[in-house]
N, CA, C and O atoms as CSV, one atom per row, in Angstrom:
chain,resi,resn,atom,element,x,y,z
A,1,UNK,N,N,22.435,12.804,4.345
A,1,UNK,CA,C,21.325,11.924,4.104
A,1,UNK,C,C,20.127,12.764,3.666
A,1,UNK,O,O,19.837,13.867,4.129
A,2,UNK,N,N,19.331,11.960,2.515
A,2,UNK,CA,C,18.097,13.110,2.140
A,2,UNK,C,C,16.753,12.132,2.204
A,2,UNK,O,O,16.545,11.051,1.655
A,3,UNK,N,N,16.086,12.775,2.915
A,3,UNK,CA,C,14.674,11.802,3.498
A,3,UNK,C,C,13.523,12.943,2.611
A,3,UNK,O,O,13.162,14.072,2.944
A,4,UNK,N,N,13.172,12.161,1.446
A,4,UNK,CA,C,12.005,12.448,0.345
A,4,UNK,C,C,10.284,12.010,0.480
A,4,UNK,O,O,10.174,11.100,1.302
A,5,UNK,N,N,9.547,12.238,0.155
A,5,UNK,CA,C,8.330,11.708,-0.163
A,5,UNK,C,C,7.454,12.627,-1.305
A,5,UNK,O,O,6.749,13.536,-0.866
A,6,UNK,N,N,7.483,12.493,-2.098
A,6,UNK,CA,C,7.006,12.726,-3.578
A,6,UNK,C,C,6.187,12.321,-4.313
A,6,UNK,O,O,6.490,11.359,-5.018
A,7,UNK,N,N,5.099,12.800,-4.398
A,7,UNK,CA,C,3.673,12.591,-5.759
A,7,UNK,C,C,3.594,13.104,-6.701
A,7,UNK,O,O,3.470,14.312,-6.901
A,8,UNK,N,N,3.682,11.886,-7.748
A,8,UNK,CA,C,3.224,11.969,-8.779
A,8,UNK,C,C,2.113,10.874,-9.366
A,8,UNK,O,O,1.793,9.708,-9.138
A,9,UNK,N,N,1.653,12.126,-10.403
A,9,UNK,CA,C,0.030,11.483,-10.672
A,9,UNK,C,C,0.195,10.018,-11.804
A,9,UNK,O,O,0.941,9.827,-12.764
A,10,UNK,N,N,-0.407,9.535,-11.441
A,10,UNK,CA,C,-0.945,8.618,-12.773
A,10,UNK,C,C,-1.995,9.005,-14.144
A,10,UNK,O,O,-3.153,9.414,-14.225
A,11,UNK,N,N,-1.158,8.720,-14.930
A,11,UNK,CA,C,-1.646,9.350,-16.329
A,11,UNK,C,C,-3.325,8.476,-16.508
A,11,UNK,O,O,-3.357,7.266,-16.281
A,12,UNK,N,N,-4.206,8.981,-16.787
A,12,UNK,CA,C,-5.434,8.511,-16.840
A,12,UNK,C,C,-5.366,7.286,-17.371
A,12,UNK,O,O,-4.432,7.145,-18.161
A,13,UNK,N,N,-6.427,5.841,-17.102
A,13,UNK,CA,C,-6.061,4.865,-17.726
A,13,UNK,C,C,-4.972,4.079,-17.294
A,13,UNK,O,O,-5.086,2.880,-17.549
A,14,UNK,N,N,-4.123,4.373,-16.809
A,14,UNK,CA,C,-3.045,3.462,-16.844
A,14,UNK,C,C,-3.075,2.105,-15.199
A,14,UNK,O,O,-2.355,1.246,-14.690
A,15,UNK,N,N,-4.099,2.596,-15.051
A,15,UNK,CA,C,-4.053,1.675,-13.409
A,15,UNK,C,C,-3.556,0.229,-13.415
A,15,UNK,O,O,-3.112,-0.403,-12.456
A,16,UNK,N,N,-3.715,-0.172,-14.669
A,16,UNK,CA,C,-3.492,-1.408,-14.906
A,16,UNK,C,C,-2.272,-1.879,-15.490
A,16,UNK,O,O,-1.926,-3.057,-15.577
A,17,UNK,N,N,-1.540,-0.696,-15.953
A,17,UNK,CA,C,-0.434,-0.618,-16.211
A,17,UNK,C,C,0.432,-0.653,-15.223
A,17,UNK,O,O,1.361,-1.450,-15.098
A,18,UNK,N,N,0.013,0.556,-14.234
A,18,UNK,CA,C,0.762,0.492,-12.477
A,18,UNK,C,C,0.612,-0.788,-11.840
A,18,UNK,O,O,1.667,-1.206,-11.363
A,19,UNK,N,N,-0.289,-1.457,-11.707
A,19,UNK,CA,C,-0.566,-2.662,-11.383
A,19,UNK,C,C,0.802,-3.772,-11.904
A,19,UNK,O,O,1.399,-4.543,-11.153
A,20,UNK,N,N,0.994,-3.624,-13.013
A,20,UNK,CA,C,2.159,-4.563,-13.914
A,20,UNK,C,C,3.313,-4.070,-13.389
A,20,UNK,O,O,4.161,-4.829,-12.920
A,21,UNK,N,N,3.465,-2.715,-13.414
A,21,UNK,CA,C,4.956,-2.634,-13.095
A,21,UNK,C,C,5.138,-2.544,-11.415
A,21,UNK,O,O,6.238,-2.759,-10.905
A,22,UNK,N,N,3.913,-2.195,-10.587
A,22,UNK,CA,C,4.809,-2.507,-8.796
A,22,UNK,C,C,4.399,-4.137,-8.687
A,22,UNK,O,O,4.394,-4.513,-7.515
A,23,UNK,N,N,4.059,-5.167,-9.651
A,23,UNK,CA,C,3.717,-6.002,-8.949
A,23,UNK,C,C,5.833,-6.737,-9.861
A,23,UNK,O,O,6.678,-7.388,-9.246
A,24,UNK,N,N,5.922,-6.251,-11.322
A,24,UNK,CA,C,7.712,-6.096,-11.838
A,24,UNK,C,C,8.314,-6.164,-10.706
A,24,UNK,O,O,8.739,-7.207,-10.208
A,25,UNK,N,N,8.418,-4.678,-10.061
A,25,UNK,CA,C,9.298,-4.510,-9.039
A,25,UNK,C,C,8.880,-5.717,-7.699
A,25,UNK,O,O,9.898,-6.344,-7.404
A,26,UNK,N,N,7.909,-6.063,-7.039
A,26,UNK,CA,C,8.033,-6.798,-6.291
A,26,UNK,C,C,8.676,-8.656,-6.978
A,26,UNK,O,O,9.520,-9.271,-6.325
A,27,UNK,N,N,8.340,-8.991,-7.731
A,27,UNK,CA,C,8.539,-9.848,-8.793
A,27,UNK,C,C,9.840,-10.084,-8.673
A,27,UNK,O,O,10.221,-11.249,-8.557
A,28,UNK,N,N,10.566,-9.234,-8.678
A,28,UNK,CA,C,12.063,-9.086,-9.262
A,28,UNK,C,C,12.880,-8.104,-8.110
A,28,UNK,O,O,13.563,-7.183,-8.558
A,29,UNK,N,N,12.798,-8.323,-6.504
A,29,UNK,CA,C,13.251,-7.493,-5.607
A,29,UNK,C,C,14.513,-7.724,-5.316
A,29,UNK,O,O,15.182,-6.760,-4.943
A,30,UNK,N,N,15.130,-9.021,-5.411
A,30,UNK,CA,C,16.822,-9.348,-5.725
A,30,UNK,C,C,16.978,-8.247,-6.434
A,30,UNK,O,O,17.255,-7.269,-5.739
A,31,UNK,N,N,16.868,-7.971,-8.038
A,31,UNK,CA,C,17.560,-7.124,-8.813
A,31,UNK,C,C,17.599,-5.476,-8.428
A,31,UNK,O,O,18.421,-4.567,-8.548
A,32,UNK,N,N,16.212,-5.628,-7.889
A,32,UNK,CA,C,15.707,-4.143,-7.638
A,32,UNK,C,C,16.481,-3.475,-6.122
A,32,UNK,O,O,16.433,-2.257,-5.954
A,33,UNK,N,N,17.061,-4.224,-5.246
A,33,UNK,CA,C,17.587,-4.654,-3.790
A,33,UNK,C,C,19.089,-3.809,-4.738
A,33,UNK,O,O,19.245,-2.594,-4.616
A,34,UNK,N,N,20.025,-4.625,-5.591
A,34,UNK,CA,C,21.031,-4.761,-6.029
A,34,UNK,C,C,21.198,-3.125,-6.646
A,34,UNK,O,O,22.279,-2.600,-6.379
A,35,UNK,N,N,20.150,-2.245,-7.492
A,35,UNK,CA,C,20.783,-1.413,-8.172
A,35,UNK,C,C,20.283,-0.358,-6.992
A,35,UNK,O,O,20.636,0.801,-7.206
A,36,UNK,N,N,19.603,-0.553,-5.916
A,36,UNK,CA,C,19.183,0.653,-4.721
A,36,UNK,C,C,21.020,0.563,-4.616
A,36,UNK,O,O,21.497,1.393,-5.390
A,37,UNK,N,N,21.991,-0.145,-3.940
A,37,UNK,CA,C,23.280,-0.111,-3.505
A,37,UNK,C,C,23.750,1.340,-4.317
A,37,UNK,O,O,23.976,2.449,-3.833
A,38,UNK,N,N,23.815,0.755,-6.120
A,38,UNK,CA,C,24.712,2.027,-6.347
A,38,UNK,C,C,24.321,3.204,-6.190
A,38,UNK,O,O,25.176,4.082,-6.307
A,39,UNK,N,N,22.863,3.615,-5.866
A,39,UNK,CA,C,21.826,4.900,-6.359
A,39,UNK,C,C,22.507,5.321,-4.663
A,39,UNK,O,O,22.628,6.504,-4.345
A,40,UNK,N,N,22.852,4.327,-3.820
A,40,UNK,CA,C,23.333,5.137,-2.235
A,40,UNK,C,C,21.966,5.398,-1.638
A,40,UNK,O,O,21.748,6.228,-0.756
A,41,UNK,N,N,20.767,4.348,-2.393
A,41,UNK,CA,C,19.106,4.492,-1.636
A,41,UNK,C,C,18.761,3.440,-0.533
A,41,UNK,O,O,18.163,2.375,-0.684
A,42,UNK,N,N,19.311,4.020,0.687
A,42,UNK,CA,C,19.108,2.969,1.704
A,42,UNK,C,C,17.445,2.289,2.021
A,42,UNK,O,O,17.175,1.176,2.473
A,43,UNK,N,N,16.567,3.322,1.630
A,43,UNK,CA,C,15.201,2.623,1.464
A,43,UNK,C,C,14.057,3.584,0.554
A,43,UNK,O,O,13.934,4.804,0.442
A,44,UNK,N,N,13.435,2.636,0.077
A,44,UNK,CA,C,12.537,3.234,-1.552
A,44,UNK,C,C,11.595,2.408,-1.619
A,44,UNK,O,O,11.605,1.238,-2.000
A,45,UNK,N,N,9.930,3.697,-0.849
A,45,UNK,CA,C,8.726,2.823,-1.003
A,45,UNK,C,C,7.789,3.699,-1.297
A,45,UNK,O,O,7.565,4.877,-1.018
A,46,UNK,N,N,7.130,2.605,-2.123
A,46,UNK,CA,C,6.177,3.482,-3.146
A,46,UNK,C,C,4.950,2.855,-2.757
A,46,UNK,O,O,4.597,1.686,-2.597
A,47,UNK,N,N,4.233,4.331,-2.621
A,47,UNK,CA,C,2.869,4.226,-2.282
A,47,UNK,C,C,1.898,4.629,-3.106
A,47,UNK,O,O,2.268,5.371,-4.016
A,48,UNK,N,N,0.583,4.315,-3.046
A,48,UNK,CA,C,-0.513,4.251,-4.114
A,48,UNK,C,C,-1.578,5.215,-3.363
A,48,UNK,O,O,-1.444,5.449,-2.162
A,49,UNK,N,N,-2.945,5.924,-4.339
A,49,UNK,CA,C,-3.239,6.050,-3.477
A,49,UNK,C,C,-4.535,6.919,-4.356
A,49,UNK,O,O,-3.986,7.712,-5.121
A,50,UNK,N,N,-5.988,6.999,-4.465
A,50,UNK,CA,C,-7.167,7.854,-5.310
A,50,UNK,C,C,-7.285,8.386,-4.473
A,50,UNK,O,O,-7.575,8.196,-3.292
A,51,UNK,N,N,-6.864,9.725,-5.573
A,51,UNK,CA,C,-7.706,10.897,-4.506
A,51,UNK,C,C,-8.986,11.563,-5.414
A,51,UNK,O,O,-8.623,11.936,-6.529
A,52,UNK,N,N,-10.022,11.710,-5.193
A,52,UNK,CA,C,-10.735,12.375,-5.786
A,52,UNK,C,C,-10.980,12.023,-7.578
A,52,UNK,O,O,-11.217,12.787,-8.514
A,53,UNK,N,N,-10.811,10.641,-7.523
A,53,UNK,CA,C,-10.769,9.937,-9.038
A,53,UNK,C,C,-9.249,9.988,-9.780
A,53,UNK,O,O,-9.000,9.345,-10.800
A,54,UNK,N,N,-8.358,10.792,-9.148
A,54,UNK,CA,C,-7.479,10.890,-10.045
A,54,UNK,C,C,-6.512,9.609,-9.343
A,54,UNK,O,O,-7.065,8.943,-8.466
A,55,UNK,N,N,-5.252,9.305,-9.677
A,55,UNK,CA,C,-4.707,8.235,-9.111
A,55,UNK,C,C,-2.987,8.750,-8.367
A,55,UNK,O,O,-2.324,9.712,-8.754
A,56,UNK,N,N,-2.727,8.080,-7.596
A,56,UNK,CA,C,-1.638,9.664,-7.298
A,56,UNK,C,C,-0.553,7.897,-6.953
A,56,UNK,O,O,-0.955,6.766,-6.683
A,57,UNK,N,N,1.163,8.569,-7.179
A,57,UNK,CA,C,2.157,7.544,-6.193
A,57,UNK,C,C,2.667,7.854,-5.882
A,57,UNK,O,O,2.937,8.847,-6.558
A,58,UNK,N,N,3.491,7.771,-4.791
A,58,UNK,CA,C,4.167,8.823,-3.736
A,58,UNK,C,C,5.678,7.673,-3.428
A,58,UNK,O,O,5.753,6.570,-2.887
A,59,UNK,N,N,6.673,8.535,-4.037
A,59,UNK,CA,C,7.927,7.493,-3.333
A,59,UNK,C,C,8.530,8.490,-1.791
A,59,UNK,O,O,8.699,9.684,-1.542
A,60,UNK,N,N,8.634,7.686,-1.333
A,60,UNK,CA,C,9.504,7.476,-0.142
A,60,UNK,C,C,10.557,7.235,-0.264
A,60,UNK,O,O,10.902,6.191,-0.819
A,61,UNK,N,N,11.555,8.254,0.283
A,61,UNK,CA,C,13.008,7.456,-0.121
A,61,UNK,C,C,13.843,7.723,1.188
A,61,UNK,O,O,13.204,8.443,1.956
A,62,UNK,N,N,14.895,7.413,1.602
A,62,UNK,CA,C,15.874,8.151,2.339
A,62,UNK,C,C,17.213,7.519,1.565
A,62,UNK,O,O,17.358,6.301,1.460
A,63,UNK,N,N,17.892,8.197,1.191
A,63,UNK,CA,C,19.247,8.007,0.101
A,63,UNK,C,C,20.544,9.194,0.800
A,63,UNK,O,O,20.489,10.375,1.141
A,64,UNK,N,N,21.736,8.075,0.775
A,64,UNK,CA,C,22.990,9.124,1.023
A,64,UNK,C,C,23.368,9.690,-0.485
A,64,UNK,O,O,22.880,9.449,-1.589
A,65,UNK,N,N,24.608,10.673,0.010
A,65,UNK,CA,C,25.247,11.651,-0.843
A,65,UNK,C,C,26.213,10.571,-2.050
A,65,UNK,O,O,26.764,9.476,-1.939
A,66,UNK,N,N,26.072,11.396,-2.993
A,66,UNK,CA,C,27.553,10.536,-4.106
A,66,UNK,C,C,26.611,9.034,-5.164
A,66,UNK,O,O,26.969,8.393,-6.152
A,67,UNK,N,N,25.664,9.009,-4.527
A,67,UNK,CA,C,25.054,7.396,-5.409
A,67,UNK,C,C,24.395,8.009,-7.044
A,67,UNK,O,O,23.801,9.026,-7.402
A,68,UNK,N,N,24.839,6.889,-7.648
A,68,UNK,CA,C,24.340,7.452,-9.087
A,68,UNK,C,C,22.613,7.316,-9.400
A,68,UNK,O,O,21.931,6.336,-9.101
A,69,UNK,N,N,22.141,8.524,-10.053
A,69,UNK,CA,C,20.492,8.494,-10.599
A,69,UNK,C,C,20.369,7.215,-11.242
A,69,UNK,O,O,21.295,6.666,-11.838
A,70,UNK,N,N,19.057,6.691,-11.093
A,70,UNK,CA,C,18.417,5.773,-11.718
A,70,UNK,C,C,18.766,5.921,-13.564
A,70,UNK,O,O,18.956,5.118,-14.477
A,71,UNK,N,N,18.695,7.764,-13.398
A,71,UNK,CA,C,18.136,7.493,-15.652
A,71,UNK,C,C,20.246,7.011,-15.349
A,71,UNK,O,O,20.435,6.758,-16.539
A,72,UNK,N,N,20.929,6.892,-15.035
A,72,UNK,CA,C,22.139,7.144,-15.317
A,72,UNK,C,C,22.440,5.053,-15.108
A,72,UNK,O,O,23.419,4.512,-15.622
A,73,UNK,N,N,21.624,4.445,-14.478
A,73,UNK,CA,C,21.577,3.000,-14.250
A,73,UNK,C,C,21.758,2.318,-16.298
A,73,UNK,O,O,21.377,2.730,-17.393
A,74,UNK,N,N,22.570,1.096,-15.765
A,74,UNK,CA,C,22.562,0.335,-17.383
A,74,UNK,C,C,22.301,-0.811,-17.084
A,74,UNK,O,O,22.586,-1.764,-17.809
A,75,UNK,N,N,21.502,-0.946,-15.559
A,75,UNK,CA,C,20.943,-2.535,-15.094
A,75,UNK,C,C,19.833,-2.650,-15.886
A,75,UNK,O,O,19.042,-1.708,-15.843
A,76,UNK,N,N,19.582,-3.586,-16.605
A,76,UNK,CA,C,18.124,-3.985,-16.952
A,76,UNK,C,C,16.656,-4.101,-16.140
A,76,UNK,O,O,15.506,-4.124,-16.578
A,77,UNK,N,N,17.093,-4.152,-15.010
A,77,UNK,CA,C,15.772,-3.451,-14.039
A,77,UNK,C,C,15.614,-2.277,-13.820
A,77,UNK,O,O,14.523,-2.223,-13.251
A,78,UNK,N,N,16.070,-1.138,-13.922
A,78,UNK,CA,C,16.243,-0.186,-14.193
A,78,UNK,C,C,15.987,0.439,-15.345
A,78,UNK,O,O,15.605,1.602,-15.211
A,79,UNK,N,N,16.089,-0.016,-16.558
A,79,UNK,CA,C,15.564,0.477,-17.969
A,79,UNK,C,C,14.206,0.026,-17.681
A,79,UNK,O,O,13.198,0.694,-17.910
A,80,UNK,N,N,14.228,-1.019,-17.223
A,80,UNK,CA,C,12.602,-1.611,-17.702
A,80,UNK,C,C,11.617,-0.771,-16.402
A,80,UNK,O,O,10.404,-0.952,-16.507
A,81,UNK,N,N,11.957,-0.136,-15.554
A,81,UNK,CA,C,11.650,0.714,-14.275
A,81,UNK,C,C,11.029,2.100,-14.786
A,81,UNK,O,O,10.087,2.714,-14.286
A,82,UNK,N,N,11.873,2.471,-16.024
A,82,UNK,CA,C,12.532,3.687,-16.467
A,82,UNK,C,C,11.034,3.806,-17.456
A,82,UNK,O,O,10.244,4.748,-17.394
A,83,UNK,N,N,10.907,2.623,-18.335
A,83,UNK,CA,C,10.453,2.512,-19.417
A,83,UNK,C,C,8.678,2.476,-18.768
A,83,UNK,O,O,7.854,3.109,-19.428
A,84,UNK,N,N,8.120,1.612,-17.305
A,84,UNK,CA,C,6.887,1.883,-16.636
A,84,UNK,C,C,6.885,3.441,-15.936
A,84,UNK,O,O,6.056,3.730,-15.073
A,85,UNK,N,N,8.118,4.597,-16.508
A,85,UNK,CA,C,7.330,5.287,-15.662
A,85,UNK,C,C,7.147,5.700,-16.641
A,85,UNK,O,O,5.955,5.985,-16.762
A,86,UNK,N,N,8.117,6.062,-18.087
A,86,UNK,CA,C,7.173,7.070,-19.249
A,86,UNK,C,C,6.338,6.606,-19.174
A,86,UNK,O,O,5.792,7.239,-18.270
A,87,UNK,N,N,5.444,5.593,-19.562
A,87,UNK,CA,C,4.253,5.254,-19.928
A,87,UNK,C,C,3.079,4.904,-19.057
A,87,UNK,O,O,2.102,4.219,-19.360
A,88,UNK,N,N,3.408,5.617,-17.698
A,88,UNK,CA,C,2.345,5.747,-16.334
A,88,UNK,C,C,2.546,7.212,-15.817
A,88,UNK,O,O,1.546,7.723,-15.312
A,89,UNK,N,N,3.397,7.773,-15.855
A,89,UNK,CA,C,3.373,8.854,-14.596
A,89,UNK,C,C,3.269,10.112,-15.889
A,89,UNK,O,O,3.908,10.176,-16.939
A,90,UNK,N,N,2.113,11.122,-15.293
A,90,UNK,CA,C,1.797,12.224,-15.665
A,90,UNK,C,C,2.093,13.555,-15.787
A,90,UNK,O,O,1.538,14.534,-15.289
A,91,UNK,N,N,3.473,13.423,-16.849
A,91,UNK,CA,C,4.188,14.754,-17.018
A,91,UNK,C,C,3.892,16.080,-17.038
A,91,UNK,O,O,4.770,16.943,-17.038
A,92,UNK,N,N,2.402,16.380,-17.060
A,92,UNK,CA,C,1.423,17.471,-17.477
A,92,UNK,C,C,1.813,18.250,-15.620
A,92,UNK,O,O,2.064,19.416,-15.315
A,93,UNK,N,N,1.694,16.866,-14.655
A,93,UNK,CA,C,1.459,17.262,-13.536
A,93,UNK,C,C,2.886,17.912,-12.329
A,93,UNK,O,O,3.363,17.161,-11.478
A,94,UNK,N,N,3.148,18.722,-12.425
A,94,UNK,CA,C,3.933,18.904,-11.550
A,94,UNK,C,C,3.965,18.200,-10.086
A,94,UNK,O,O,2.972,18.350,-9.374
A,95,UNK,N,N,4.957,17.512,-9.653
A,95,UNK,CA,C,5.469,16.428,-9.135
A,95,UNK,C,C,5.192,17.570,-7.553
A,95,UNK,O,O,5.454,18.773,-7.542
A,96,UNK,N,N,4.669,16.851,-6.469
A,96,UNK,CA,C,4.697,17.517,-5.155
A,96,UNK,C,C,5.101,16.487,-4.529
A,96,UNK,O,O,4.751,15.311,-4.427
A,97,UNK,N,N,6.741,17.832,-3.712
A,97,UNK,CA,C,7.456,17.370,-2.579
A,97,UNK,C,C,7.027,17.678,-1.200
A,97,UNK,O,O,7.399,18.712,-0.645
A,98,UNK,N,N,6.257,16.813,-0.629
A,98,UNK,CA,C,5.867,17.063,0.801
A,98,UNK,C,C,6.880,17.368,1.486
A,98,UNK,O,O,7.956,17.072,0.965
A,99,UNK,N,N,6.917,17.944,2.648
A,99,UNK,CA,C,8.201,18.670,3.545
A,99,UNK,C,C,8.272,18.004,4.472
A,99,UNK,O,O,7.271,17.895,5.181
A,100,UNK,N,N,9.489,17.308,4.812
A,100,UNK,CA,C,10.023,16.984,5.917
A,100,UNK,C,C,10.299,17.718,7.093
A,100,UNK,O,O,11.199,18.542,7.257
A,101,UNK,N,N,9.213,17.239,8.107
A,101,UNK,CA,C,9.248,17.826,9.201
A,101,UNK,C,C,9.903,17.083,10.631
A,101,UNK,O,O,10.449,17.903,11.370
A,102,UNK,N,N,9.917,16.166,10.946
A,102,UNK,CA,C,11.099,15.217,11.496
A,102,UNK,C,C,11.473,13.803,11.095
A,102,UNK,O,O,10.629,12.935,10.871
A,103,UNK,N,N,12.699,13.628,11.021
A,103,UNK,CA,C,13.125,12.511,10.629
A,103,UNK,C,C,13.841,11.655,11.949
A,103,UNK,O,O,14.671,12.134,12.721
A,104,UNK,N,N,13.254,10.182,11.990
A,104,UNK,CA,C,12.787,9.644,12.831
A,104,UNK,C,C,14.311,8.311,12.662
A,104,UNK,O,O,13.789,7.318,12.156
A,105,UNK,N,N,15.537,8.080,12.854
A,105,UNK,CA,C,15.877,7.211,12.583
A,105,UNK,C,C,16.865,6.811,13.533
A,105,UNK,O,O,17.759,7.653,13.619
A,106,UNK,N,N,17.057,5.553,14.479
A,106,UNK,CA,C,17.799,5.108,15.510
A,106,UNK,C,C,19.337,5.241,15.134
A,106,UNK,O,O,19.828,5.002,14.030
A,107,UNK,N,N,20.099,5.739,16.456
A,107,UNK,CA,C,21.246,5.749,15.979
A,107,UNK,C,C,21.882,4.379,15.298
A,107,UNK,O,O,22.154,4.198,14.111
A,108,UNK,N,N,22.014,3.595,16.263
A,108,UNK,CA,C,22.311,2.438,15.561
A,108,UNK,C,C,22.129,2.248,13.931
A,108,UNK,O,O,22.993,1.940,13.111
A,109,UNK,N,N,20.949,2.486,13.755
A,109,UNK,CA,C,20.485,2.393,12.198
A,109,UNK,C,C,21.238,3.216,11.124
A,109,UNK,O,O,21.882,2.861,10.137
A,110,UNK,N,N,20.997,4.215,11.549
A,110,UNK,CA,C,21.644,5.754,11.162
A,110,UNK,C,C,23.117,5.131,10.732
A,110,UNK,O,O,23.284,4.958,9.524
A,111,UNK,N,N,24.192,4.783,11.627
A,111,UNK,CA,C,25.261,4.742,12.103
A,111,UNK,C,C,25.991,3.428,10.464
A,111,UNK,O,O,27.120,3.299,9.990
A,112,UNK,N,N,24.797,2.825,10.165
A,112,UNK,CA,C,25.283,1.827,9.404
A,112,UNK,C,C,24.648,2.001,7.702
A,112,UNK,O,O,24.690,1.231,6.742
A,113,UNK,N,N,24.006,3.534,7.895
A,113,UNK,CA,C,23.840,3.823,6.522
A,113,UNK,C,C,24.907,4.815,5.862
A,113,UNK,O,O,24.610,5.922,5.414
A,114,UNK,N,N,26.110,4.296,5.865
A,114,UNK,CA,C,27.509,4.727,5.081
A,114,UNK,C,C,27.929,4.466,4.119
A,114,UNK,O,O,29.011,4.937,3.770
């Protein structure tokens, strides 16, 4: 199991663009629910967040071993996912992986992410 949390910036301007596509993904969470299964992403949340004028989003993930990448998806929520991040997230910026320092998850819970 791999427990992530990751920032990346928002390309200047685009707030309103981010705005369109997490309000997509909530919009459309059946479809978005359906292609987490094959990716093996038991949970994926994305957070917002200004720091200092710039605009930052941070996913959250915890995902098992063997599930296929998103660019590798041919669901149409997924292209169109694919297609809000070229045109929001800020390639200039090298992407920061915060470090996991404990991971917090009930056995029970644990036990049924297979």
């Amino acid at each position: 199991m791999n427990v992530e949390c990751t920032r990346y910036k928002v390309k200047s301007g685009k707030s309103a663009k981010v705005d369109e596509w997490l309000q997509f993904l909530n919009n459309n969470m059946s479809d978005v629910l359906i292609t987490l299964e094959g990716e093996k992403m038991y949970i994926e949340t994305i957070f917002r967040e200004v720091l200092n004028g710039d605009e930052y989003l941070y996913w959250y993930s915890v995902k098992g071993t063997g599930g296929i990448e998103v660019e590798e998806s041919t669901h149409w929520i997924d292209k169109q996912h694919l297609a809000y991040w070229e045109e929001c997230i800020d390639k200039t910026f090298r992407p920061v992986d915060l470090k996991t320092e404990v991971v917090m998850i009930p056995e029970k819970v644990k036990s049924s992410m297979v």
